[in-house]
C-alpha positions as a LaTeX table, in Angstrom:
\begin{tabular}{lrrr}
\hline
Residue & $x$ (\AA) & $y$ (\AA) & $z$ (\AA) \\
\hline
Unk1 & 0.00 & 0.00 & 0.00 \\
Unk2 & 2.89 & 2.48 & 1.01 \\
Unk3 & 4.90 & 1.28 & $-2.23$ \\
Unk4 & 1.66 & 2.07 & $-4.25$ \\
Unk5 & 1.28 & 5.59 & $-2.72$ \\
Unk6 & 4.83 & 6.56 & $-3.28$ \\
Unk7 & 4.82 & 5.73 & $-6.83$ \\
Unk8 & 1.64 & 8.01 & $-7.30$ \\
Unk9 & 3.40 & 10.47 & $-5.43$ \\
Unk10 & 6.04 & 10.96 & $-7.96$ \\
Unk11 & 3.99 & 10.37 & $-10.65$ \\
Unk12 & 1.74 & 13.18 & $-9.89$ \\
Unk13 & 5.14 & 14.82 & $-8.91$ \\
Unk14 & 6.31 & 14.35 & $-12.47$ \\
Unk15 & 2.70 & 15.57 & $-14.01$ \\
Unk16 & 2.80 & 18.20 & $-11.96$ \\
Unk17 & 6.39 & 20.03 & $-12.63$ \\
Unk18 & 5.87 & 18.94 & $-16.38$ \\
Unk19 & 3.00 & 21.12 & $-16.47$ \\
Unk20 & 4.55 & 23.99 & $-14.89$ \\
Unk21 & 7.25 & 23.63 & $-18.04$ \\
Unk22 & 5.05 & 23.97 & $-20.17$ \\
Unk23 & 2.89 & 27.26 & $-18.77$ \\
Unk24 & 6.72 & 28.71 & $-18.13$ \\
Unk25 & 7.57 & 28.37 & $-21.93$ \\
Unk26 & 4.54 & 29.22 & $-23.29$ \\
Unk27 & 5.81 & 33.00 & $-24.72$ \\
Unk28 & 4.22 & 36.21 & $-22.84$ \\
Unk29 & 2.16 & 37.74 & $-25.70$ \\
Unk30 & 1.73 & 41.44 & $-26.40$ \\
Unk31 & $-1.38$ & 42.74 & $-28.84$ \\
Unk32 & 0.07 & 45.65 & $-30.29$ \\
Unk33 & $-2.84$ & 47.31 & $-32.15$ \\
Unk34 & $-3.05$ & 50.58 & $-34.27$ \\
Unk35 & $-5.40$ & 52.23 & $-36.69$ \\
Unk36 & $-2.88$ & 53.02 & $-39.68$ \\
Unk37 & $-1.55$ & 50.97 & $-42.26$ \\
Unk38 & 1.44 & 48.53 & $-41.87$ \\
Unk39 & 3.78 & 50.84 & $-44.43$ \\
Unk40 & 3.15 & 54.20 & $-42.29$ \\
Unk41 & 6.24 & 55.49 & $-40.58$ \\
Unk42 & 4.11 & 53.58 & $-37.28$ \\
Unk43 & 3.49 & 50.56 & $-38.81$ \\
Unk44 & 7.14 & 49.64 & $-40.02$ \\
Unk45 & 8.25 & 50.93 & $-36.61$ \\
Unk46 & 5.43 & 48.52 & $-34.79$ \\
Unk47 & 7.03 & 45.74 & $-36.92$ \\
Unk48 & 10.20 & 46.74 & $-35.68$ \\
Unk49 & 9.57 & 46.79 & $-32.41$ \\
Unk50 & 7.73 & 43.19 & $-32.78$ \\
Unk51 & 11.18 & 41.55 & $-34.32$ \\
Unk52 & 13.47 & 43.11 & $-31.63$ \\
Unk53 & 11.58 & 41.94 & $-28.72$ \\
Unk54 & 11.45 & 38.51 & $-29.81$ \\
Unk55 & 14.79 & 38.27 & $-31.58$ \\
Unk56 & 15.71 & 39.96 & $-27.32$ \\
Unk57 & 13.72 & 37.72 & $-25.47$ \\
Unk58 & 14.71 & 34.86 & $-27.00$ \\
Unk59 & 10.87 & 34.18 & $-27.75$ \\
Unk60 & 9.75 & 34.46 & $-24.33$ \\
Unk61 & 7.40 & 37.28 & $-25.53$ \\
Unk62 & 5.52 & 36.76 & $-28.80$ \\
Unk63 & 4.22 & 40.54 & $-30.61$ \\
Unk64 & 1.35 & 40.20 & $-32.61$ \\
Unk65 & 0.73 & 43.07 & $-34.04$ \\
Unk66 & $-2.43$ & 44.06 & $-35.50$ \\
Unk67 & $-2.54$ & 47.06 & $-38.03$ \\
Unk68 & $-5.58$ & 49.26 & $-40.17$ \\
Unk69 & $-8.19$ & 48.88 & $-37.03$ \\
Unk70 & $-8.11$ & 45.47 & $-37.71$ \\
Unk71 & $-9.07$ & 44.93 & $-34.26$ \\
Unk72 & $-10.13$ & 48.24 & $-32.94$ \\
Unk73 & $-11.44$ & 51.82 & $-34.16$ \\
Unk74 & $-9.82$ & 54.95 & $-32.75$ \\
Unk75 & $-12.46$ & 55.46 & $-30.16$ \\
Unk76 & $-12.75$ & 51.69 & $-28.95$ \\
Unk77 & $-8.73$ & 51.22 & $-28.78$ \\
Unk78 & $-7.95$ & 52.99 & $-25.49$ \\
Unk79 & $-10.62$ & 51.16 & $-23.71$ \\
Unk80 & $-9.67$ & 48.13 & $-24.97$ \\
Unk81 & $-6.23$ & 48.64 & $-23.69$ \\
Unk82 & $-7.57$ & 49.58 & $-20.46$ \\
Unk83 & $-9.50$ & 46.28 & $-19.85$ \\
Unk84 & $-6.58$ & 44.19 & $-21.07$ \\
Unk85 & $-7.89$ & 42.97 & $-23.96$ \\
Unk86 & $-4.86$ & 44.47 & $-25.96$ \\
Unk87 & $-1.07$ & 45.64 & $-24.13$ \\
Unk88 & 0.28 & 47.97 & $-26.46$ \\
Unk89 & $-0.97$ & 51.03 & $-28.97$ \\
Unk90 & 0.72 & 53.74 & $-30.52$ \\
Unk91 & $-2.62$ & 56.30 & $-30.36$ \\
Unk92 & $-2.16$ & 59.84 & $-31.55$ \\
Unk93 & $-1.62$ & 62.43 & $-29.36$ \\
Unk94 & $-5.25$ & 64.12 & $-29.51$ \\
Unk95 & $-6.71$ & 60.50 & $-28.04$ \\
Unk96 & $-5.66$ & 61.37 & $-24.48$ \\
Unk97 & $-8.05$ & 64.87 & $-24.56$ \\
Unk98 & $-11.17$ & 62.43 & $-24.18$ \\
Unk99 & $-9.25$ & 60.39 & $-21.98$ \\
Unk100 & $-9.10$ & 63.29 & $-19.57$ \\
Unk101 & $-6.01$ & 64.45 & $-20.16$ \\
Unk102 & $-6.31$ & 67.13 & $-22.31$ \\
Unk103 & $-2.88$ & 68.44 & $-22.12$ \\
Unk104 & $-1.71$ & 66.43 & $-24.85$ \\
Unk105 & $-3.62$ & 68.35 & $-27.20$ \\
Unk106 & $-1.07$ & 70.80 & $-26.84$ \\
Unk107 & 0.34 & 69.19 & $-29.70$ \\
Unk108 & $-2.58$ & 70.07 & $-31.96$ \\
Unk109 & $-1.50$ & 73.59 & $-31.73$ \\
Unk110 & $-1.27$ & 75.27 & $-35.36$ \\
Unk111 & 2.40 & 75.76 & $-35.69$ \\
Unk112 & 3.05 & 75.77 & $-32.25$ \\
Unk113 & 6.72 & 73.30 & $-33.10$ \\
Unk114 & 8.69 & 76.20 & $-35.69$ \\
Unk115 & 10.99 & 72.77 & $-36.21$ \\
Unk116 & 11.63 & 69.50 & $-35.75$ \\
Unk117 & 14.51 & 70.38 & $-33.13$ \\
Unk118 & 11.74 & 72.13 & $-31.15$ \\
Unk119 & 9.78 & 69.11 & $-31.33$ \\
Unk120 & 11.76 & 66.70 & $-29.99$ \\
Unk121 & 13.53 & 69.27 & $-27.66$ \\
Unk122 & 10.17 & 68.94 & $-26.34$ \\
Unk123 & 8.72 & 65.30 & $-26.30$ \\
Unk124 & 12.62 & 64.26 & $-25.10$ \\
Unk125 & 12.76 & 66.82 & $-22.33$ \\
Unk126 & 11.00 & 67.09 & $-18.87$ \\
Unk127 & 7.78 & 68.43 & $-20.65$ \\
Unk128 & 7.35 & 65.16 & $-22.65$ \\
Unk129 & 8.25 & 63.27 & $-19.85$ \\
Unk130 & 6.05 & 64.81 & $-17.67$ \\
Unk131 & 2.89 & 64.40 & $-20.10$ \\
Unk132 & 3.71 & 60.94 & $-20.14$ \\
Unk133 & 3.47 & 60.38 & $-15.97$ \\
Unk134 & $-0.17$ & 62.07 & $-16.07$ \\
Unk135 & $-1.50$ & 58.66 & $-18.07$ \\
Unk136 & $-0.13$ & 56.67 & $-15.11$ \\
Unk137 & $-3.73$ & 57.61 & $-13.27$ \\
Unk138 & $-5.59$ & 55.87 & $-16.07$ \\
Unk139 & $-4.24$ & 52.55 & $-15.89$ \\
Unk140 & $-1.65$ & 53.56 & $-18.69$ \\
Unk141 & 2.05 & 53.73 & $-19.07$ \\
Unk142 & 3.89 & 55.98 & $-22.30$ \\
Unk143 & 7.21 & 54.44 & $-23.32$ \\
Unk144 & 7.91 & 56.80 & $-25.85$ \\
Unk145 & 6.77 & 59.42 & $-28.65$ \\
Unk146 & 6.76 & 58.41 & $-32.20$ \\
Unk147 & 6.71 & 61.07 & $-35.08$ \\
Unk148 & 4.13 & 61.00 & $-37.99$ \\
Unk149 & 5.06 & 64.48 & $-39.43$ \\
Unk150 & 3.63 & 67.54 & $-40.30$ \\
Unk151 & $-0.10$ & 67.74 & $-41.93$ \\
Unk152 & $-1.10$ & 68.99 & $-45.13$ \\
Unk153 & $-4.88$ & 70.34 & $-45.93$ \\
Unk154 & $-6.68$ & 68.87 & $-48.76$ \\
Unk155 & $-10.13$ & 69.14 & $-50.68$ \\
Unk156 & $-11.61$ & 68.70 & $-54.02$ \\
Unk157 & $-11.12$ & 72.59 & $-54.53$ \\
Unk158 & $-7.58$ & 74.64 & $-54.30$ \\
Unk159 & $-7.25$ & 75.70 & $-50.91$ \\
Unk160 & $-4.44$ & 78.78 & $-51.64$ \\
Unk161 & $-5.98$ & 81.00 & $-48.22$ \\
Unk162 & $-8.25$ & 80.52 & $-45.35$ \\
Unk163 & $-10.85$ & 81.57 & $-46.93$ \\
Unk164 & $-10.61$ & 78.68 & $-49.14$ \\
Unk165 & $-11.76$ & 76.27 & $-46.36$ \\
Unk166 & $-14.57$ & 78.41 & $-45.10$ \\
Unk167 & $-17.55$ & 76.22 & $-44.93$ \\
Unk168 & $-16.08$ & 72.91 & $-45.89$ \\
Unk169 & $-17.18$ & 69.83 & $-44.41$ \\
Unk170 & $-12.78$ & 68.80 & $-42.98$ \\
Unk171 & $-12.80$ & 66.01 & $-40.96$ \\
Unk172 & $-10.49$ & 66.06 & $-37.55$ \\
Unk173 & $-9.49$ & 63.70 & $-34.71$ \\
Unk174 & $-11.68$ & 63.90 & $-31.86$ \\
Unk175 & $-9.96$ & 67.12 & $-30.32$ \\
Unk176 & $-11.17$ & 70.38 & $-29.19$ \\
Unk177 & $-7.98$ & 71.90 & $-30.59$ \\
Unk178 & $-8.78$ & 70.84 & $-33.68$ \\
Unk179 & $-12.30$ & 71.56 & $-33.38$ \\
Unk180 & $-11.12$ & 75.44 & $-32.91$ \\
Unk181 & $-8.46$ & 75.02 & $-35.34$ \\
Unk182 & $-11.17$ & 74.56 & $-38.12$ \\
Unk183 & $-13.76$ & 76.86 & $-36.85$ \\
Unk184 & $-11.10$ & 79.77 & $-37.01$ \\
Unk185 & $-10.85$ & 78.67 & $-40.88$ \\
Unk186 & $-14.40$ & 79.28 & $-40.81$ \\
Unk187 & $-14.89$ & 75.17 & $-41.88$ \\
Unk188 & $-17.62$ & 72.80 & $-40.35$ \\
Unk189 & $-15.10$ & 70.21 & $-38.12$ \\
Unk190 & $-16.31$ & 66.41 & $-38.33$ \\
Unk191 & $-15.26$ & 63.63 & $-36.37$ \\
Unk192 & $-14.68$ & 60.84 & $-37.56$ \\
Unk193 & $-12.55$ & 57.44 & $-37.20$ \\
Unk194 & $-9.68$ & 56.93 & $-39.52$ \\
Unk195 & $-10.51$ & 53.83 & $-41.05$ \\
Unk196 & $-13.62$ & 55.45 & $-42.78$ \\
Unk197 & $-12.23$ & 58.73 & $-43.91$ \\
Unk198 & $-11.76$ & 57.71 & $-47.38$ \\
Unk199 & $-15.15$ & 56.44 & $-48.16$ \\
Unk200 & $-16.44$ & 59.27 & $-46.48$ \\
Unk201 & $-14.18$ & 61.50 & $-48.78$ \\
Unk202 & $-14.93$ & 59.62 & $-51.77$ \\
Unk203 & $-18.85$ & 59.56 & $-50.80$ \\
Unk204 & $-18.90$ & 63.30 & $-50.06$ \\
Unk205 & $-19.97$ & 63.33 & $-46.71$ \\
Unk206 & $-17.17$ & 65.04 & $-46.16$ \\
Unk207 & $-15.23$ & 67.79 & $-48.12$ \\
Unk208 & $-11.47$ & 67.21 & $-46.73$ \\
Unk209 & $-9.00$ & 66.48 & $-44.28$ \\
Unk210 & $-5.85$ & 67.07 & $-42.59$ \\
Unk211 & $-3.04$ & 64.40 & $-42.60$ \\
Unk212 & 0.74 & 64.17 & $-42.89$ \\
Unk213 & 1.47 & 62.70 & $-46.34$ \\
Unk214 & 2.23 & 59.05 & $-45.29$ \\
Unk215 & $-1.05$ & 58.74 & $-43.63$ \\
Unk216 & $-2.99$ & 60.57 & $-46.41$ \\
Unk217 & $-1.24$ & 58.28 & $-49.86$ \\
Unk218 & $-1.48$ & 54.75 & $-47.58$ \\
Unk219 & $-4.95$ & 55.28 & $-47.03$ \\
Unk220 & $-5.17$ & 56.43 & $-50.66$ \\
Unk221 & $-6.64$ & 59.57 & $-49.99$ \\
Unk222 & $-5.07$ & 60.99 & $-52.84$ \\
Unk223 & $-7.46$ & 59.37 & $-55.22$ \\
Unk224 & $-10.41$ & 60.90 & $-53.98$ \\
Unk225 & $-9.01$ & 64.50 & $-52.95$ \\
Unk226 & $-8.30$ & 66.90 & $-55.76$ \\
Unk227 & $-6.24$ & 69.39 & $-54.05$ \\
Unk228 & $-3.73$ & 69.75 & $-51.44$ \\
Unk229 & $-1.55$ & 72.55 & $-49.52$ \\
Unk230 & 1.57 & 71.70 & $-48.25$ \\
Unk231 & 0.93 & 74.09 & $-45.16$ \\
Unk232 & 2.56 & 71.79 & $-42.48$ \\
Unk233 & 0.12 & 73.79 & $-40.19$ \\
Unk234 & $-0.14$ & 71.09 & $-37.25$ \\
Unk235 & 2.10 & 67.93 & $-35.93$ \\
Unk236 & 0.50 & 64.56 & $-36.20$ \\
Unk237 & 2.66 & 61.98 & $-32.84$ \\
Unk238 & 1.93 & 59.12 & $-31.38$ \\
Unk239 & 2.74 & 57.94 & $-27.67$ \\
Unk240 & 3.12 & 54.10 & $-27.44$ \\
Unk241 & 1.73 & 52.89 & $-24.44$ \\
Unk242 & 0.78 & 50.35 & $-22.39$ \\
Unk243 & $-1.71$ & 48.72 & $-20.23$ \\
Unk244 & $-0.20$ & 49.49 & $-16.56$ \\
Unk245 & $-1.16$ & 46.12 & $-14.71$ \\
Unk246 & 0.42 & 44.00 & $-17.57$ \\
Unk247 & 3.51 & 46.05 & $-17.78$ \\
Unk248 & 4.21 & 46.08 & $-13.64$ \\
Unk249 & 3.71 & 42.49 & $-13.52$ \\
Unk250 & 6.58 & 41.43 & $-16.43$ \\
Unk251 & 9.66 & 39.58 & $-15.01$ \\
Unk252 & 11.91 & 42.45 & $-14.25$ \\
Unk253 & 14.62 & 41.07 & $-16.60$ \\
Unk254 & 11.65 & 41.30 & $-19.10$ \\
Unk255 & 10.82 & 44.18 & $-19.15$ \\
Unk256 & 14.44 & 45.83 & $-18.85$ \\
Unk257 & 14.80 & 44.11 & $-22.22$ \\
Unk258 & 11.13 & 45.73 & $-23.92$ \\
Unk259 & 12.06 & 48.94 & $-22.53$ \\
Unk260 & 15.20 & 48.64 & $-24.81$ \\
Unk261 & 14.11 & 47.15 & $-27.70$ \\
Unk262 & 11.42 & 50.24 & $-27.45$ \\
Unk263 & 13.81 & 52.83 & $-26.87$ \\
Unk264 & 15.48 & 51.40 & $-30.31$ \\
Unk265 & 12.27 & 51.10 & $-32.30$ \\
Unk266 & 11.81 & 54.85 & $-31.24$ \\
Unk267 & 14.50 & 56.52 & $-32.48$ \\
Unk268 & 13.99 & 54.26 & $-35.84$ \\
Unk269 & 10.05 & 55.58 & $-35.95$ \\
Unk270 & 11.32 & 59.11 & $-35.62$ \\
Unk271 & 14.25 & 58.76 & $-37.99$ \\
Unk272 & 11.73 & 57.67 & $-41.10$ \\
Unk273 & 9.51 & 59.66 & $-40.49$ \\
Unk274 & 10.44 & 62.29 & $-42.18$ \\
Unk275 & 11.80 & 60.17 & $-45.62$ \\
Unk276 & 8.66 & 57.84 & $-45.46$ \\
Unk277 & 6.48 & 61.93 & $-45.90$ \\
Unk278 & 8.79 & 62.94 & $-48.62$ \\
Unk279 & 8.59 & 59.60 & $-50.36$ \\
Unk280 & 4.57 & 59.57 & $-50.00$ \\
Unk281 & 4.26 & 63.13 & $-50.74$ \\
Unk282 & 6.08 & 62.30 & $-54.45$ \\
Unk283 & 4.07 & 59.34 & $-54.81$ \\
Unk284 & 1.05 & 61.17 & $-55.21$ \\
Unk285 & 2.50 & 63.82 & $-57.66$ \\
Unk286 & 3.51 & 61.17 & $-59.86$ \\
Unk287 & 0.04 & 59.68 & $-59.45$ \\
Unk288 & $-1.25$ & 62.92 & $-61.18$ \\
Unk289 & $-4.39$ & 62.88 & $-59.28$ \\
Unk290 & $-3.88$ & 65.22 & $-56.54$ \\
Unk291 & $-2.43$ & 68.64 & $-57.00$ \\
Unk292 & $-0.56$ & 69.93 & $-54.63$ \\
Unk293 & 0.04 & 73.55 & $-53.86$ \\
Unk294 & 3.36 & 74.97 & $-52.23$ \\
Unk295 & 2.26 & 78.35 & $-50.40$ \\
Unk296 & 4.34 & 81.49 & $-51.08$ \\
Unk297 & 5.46 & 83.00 & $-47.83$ \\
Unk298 & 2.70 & 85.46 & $-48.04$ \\
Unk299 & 0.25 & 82.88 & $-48.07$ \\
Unk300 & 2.19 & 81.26 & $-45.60$ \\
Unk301 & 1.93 & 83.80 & $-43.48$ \\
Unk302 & $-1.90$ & 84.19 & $-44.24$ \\
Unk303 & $-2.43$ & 80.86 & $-42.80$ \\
Unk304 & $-0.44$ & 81.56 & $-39.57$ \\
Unk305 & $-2.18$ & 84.52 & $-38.72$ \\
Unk306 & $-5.56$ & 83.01 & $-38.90$ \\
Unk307 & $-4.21$ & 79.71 & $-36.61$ \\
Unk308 & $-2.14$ & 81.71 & $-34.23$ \\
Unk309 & $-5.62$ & 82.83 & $-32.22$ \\
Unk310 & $-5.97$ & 79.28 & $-31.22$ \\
Unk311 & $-3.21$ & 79.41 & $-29.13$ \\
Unk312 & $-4.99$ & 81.73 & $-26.53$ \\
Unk313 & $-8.34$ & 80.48 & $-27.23$ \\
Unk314 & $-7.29$ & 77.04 & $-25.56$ \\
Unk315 & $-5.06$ & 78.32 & $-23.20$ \\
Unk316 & $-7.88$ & 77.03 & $-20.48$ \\
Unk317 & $-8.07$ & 73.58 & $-22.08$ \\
Unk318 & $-4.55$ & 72.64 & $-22.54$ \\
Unk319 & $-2.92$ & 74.87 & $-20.05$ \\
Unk320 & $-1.33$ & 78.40 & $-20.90$ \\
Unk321 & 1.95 & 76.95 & $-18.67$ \\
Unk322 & 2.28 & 74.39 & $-20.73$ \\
Unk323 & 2.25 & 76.78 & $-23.97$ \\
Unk324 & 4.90 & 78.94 & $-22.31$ \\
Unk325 & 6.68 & 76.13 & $-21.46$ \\
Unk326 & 7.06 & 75.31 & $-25.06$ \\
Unk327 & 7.50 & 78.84 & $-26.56$ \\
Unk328 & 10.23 & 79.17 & $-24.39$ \\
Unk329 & 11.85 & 75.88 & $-25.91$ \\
Unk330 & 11.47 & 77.44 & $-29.17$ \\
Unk331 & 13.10 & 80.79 & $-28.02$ \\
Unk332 & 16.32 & 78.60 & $-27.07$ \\
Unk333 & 16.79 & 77.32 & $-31.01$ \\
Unk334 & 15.77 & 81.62 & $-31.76$ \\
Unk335 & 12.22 & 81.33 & $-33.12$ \\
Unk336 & 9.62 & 84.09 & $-31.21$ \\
Unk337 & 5.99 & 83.37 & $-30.65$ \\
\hline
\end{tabular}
């Protein structure tokens, strides 16, 4: 009897500590979702992030990553990530306003970054940094900014001033900033989820939009937009981030490793950012179908003076510190506000 228990001792012994090898190598797995297309300066950086940390981890965590709203809509993602039902998104800037906090639409300003060193002067420096602590109260950690670039305004009609948009139908992220932004052009804003801006273009329901060039010729916007203005009026970032629970509970050694492989994928997101524009932007002048329309600095200037206003007007919103805060990093590299 004793002989018999002993051997179903270590049998259930064996059972049980080849079980526990198996949960230990199953991989940890992150859903990395996103709203833009795989070849966006986001999506290649997305995939780069996805072969780093398994390449690091020696497949101990497995990246899926899911691109084009394939699993969730811009207004359904940051819930989503808050349940747990996905661990990592790259969301734009303007989806943390809704959130509650609306200081990140700071970065919806009209021309409030003169340059790309102000830019990353600021997402790099304490203000970024400090942005980034304020999702920690929604269940959220930021890892990093990732560039898109600078937007361009299009319709089916030359837009060469501001008057030019006046009572257009331009659809906008959900942001007050850019809610104001369009008003002050005198155009009729309208919300609306990425993945159906181009039928909604191509349908009429709306007139135009606002996009940096790699966003605008992936999505093929360019077929059913006529016009464009290269006024680089507005910033379009991203903040990856993650859901906080999952991240705090990695192995330590873990996540040392993801924060690195991030911190890599970042500064490749940020350095094609710029090519992957310039490359879409000629892409569509070849295509013929769009024409695009370089502003004199006159017209330039036009378009300034009519955004500037929005600066004050949201100074309640998105804090008039924080604005200072930035002019004053754009005094250091000798631009005035």
């Amino acid at each position: 009897m004793k002989l018999r228990t002993l051997v179903g001792c270590v049998v259930a012994g064996v059972l049980a500590t080849g079980s526990a090898m198996a949960q230990q190598a199953q991989p940890i797995v992150i859903k990395f979702s996103h709203v833009v297309a795989a070849d966006t300066p986001k999506g290649k950086a997305a995939e780069m992030f996805k072969k780093m940390a398994e390449e690091r981890t020696k497949g101990r965590v497995k990246v899926e990553v899911y691109p084009n709203s394939q699993l969730y809509k811009d207004k359904e993602e940051l819930e989503a990530l808050q349940l747990g039902a996905v661990q990592m998104l790259a969301p734009s800037l303007a989806k943390f306003g809704p959130l509650g906090v609306k200081e990140f639409e700071v970065f919806d300003l009209p021309y409030i970054f003169p340059s790309k060193e102000v830019l990353r002067a600021v997402t790099d420096g304490p203000i970024g940094l400090s942005l980034l602590k304020k999702l920690e109260s929604k269940g959220i950690i930021g890892l990093g900014y990732w560039d898109n670039g600078f937007k361009v305004l299009s319709a089916n009609k030359p837009l060469k001033s501001p008057a030019d948009v006046k009572s257009l139908k331009m659809r906008i992220q959900s942001s007050k900033v850019l809610d104001a932004e369009m008003r002050a052009l005198g155009a009729l804003p309208q919300v609306m989820a990425f993945s159906e801006v181009y039928q909604a273009l191509q349908t009429g329901v709306v007139d135009g939009t606002e996009n940096p060039p790699s966003n605008m010729y992936t999505q093929k916007m360019h077929e059913v937009q006529k016009h464009a203005t290269l006024t680089n009026h507005g910033y379009l970032g991203y903040a990856v981030i993650v859901n906080k629970k999952f991240w705090e509970g990695l192995p330590a050694d873990i996540r040392a490793t993801l924060e690195g492989a991030m911190n890599e994928s970042t500064r490749f997101a940020n350095a094609i950012a710029q090519q992957e524009n310039d490359d879409a932007l000629a892409g569509m002048k070849a295509s013929g179908k769009t024409e695009f329309h370089q502003p004199t600095k006159e017209e330039q200037e036009a378009w300034r003076s009519a955004l500037l206003p929005v600066h004050k007007d949201m100074e309640s919103r998105v804090g008039g510190d924080l604005i200072k805060a930035i002019y004053k990093e754009s005094e250091k590299f000798g631009f005035k506000n």
